[in-house]
C-alpha positions in Angstrom: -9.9 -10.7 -15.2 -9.2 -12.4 -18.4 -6.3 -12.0 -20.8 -6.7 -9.2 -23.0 -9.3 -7.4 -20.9 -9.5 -3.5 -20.9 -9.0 -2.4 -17.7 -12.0 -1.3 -15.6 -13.3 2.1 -14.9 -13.1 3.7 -11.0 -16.4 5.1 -11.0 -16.5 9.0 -10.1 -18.0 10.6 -7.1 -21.1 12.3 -7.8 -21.3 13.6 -4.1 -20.5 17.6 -5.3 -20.5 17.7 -9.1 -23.2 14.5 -10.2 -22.6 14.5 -14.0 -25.8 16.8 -15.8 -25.6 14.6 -18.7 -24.4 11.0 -19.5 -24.1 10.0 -23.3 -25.0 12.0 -26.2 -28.7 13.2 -26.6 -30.2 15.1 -29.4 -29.5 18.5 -29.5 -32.1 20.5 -28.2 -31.4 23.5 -30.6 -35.1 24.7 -29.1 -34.5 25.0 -25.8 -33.8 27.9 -23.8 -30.5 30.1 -24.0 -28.7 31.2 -21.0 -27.2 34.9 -21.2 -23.7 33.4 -21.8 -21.0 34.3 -24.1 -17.7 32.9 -25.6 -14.7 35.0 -24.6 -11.4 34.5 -26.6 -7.9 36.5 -25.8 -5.5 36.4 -28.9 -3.8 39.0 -31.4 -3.4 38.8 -34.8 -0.5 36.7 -35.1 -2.4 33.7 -33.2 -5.3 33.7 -36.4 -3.9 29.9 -37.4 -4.5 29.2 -33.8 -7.8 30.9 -33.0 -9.4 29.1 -36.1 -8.2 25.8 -35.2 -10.3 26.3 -32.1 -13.4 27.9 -33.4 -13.8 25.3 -36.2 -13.5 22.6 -33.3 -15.7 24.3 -30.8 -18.7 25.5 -34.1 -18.4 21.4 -34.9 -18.6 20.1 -31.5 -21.2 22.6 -29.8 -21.8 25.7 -31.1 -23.4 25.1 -34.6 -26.6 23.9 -32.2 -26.6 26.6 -29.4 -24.8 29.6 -31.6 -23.9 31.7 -28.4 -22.1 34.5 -29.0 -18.3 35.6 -29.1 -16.1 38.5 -27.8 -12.8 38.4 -28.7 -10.5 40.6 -26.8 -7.0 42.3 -28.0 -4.6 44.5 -25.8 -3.8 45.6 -29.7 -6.4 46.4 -32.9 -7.5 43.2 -34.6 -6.7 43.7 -38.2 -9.7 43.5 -41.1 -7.8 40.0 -42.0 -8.5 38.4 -38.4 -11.6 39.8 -38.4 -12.9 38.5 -41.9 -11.5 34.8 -41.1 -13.3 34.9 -38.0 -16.4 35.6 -39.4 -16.0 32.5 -42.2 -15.8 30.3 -39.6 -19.2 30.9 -37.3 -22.6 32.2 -37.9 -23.3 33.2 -34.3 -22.3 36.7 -33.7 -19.1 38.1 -32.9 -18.0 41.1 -31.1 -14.1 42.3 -31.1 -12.7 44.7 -28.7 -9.5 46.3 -27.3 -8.5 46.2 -23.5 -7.6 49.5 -22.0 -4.4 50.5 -20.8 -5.5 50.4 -17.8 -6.5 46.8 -17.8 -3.4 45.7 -19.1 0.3 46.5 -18.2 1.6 47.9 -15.1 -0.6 49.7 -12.5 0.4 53.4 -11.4 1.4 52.1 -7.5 4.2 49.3 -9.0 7.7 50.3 -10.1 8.1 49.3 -13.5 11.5 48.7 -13.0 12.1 46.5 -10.1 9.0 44.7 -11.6 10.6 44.1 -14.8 13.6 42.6 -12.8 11.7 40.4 -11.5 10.6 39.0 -14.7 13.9 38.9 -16.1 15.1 36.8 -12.7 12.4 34.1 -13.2 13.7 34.1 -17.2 17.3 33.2 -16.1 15.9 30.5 -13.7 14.3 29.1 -17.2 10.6 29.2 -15.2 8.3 28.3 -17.9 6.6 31.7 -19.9 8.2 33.1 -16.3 10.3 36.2 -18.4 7.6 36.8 -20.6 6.4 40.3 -19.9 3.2 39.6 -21.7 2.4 36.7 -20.0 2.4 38.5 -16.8 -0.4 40.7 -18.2 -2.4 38.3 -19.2 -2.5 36.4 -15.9 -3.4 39.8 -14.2 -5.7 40.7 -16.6 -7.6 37.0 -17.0 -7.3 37.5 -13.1 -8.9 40.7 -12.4 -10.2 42.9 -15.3 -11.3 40.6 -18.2 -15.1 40.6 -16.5 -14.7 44.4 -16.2 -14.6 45.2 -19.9 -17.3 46.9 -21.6 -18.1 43.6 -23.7 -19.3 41.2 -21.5 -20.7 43.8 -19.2 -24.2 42.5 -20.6 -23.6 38.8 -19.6 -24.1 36.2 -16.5 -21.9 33.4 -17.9 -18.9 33.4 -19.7 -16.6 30.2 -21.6 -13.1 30.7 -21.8 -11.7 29.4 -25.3 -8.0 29.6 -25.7 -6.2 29.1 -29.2 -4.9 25.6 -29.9 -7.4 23.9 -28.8 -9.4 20.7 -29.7 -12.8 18.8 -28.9 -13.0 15.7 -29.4 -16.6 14.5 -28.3 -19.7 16.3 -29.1 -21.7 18.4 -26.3 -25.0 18.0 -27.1 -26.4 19.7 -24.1 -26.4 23.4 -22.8 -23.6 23.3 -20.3 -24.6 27.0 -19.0 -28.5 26.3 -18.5 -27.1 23.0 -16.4 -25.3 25.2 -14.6 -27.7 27.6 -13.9 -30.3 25.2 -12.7 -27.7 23.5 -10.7 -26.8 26.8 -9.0 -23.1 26.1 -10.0 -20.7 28.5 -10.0 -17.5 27.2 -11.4 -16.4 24.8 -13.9 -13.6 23.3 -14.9 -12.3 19.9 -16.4 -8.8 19.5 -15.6 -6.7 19.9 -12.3 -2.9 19.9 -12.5 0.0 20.3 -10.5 1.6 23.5 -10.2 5.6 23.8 -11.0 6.3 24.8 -7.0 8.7 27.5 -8.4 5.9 29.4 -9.9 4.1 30.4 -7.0 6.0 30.0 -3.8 4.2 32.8 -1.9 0.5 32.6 -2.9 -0.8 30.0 0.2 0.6 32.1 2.4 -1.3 35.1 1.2 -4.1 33.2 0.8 -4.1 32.3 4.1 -3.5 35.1 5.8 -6.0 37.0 3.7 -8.9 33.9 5.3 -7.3 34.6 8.8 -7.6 38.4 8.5 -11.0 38.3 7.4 -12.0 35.6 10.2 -12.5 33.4 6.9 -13.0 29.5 7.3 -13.1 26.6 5.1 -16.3 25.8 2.7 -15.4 22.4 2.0 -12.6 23.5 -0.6 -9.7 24.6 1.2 -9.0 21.1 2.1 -8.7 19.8 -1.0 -5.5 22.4 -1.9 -4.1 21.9 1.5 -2.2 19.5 3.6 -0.8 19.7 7.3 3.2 21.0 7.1 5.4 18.0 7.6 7.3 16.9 11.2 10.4 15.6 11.6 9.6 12.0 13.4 11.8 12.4 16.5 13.3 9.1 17.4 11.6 7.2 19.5 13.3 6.1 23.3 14.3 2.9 24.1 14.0 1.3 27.2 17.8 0.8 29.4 17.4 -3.1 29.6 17.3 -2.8 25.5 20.6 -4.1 24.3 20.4 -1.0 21.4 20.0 1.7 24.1 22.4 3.8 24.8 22.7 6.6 27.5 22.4 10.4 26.6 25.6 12.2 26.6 26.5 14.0 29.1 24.7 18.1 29.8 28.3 20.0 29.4 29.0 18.2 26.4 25.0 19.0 24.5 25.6 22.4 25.6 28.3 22.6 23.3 26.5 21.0 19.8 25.1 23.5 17.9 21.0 23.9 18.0 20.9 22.6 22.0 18.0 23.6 23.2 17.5 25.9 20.1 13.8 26.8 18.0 12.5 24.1 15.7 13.4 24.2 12.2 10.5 26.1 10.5 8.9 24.8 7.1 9.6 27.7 4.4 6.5 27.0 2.4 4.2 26.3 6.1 1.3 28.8 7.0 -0.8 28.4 9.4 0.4 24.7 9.8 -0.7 24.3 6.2 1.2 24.1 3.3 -0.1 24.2 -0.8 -0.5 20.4 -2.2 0.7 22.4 -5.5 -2.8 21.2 -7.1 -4.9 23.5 -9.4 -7.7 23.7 -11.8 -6.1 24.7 -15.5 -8.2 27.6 -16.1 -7.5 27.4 -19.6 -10.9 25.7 -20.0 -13.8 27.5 -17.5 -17.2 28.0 -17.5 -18.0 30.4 -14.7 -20.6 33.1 -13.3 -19.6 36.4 -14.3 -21.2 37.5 -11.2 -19.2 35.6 -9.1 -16.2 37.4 -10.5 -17.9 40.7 -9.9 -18.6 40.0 -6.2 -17.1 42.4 -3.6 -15.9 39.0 -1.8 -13.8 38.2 -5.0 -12.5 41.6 -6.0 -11.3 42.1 -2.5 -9.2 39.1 -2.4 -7.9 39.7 -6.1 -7.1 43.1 -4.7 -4.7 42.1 -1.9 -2.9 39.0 -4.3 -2.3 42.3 -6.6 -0.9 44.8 -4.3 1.4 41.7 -3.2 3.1 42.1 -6.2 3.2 38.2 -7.3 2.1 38.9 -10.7 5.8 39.9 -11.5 7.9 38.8 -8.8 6.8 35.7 -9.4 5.1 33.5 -12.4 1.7 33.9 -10.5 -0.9 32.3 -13.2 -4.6 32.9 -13.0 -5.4 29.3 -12.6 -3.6 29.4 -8.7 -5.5 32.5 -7.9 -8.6 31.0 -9.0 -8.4 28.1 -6.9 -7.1 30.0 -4.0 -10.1 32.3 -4.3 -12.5 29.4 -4.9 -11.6 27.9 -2.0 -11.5 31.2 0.3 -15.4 32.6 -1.0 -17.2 29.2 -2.2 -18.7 26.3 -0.9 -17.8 22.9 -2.7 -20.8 22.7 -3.7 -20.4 25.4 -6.2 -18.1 24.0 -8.3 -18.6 21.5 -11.3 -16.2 19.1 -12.7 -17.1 18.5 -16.7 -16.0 15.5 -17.0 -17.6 14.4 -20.2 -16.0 16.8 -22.8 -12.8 15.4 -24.0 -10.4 18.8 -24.2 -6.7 18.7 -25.8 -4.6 22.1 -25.5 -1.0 22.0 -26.8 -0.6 18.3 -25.5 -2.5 18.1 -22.1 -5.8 16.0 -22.7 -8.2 15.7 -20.0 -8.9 11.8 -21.5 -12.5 10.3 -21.1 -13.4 6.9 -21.6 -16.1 7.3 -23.6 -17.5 5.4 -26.8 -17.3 7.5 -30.0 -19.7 5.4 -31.2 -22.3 7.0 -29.3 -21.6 10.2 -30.9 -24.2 11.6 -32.6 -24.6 11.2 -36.2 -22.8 13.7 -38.4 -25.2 15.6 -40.6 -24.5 16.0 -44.3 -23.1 18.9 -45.4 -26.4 20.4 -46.5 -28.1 20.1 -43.7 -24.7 21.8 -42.4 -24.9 24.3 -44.8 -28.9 25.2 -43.5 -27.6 25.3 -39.8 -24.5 27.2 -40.0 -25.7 29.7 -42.5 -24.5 33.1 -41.9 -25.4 36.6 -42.5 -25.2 36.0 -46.0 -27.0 32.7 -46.6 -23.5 30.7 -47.6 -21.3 28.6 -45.8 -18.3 28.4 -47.1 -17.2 25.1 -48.7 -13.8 25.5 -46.7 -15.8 25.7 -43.6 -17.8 22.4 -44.3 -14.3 20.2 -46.0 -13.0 21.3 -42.1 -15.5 19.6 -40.3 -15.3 16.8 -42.6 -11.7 16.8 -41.7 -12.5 17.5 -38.2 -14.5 14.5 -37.8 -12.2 12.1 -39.1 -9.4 13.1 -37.2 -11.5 12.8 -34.2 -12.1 8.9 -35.0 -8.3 8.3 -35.7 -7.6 10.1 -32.3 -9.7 8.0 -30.4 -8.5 4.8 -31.9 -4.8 5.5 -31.2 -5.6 6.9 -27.2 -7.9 3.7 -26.7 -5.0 1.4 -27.8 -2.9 3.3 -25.4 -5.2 2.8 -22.8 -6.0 -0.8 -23.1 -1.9 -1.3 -23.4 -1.1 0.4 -20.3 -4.2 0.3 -18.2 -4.1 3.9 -17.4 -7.0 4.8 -16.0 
């Protein structure tokens, strides 16, 4: 390879999850709409946040396709969220309040040994670990959020989180390619898990397949890996000149462990253990149906009653792949590896040209899009995706020098 030359790209197996769309095409703003909806979790104090995400998601995807947004609270949203929001999208928006009971502590847990627990994992400095709050989310996000009365009307759902950024265009309907693909989830980046987080949930999962006479779809495999042996050392032969003869039986029967059980690997089930890998479900595009299955409520049902959603830092992104992989085939999930996603520093980095981004429309063709209910776009609104748009270049530039420099691929 000369001097100087970028590095090549490993291309990526297409056996499960072939891409649905290579390059940019033109937006097909006629084309059917799947009965899909944008879901965001935040409270007032995360506004700065929220629009950061929404102005990057409205300039990347949604001023073509407009689906709608709910946006959940376990508080009320104030009339200042709920007026920003509204300046920054034309599709429509919906805000609602969890119920207690989605959110908090069941009746069958007590509060106060749970509450310990959180405190424990904050003294062992476990990341968002004594956050009380966080612990909620992760249940809820785990096992109510497709309960509430919101999205009750809707097959597909997009999880946006605040703090995010897009930094390629998606030109194309990612829920009607799902839907034709018979997908079920999606996802776009899959991370190691911090082993201290979770050091119980395999072995529920696995014991929750083996009650239920459960066996693998083509997933489990891909999150497990046999438990590691100790190599015993092998024999030598007597005419070796390293061999030496075994000690005598009265002096083994007094070394501690003679004849004793085999060690036994902590974090081993089954002869399996947890690879620690999961998919960050901070970005997912999933069938709501899927979540509402009896298969799936069961198993959320018994990782609940376990109690790991205090005693330990149990995020939503774990359960989901250890339910994915217990209830789906591989061929059910979708990797979207096309649409370049930044939250708070992790970026799921594509190697694609920005160049073949579409053009960017003037602003008045902007403003005729992206009107809203009252026939104005804002002028803050259209200096953002200005801004937006620039920043996107100068991003690119800067990761692609990093790239070429390092040949990370």
């Amino acid at each position: 390879m000369p001097a100087g030359a970028p590095p090549t790209i490993r291309k990526i197996s297409e056996k499960h999850d072939k891409v649905f769309v290579t390059g940019c095409l033109e937006p097909q703003t006629n084309g059917p709409r799947a009965n899909a909806v944008l879901v965001v979790l935040a409270r007032n104090q995360e506004l700065d946040g929220v629009v950061q995400s929404i102005k990057s998601l409205e300039r990347h995807f949604n001023r073509w396709f407009h689906y709608p947004y709910v946006f959940l609270n376990d508080g009320d949203f104030d009339a200042n969220f709920r007026d920003t929001i509204m300046n920054y999208t034309s599709a429509p928006v919906e805000f609602g309040k969890i119920d207690p009971s989605m959110w908090g502590y069941p009746d069958w847990v007590n509060v106060d040994v749970a509450r310990e627990g959180i405190r424990k994992q904050g003294d062992k400095v476990i990341m968002y670990g004594g956050m009380e709050s966080y612990h909620h989310m992760c249940r809820f996000y785990s096992g109510f959020f497709y309960k509430h009365e919101l999205l009750q009307k809707y097959d597909w759902y997009w999880r946006i989180e605040p703090e995010i950024k897009y930094f390629c265009d998606i030109t194309y309907d990612p829920f009607i390619h799902m839907e034709r693909a018979n997908k079920t989830y999606g996802f776009t980046i899959a991370v190691k898990e911090l082993k201290e987080t979770v050091p119980n949930i395999f072995r529920y999962a696995s014991a929750y397949m083996r009650n239920n006479n459960l066996s693998s779809q083509g997933l489990w495999e891909m999150f497990a890996e046999p438990a590691s042996e100790e190599e015993k050392p092998k024999s030598l032969p007597t005419d070796d000149p390293k061999y030496k003869p075994p000690l005598p039986e009265e002096i083994l029967k007094t070394q501690a462990g003679h004849r004793g059980l085999p060690d036994i690997d902590p974090e081993a089930m089954e002869g399996e253990k947890y690879n620690m890998c999961h998919f960050w479900s901070n970005f997912e595009i999933a069938r709501l149906g899927w979540f509402r299955s009896q298969a799936y409520n069961e198993f959320f049902d018994v990782m609940d009653r376990s109690g790991g959603f205090w005693m330990e830092r149990r995020v939503l992104s774990s359960l989901r792949e250890t339910s994915i992989t217990s209830v789906t085939l591989d061929t059910d999930i979708q990797r979207f590896n096309i649409a370049r996603l930044m939250l708070r520093g992790i970026d799921n980095y594509q190697d694609r040209n920005i160049w073949k981004q579409p053009p960017r429309t003037r602003r008045s063709e902007r403003k005729r899009m992206n009107t809203g209910s009252n026939g104005i776009l804002s002028r803050k609104m259209a200096l953002a995706a200005d801004a937006d748009a620039t920043q996107t270049l100068w991003t690119w530039r800067v990761s692609k020098v990093a790239v070429w420099r390092n040949g990370w691929q």
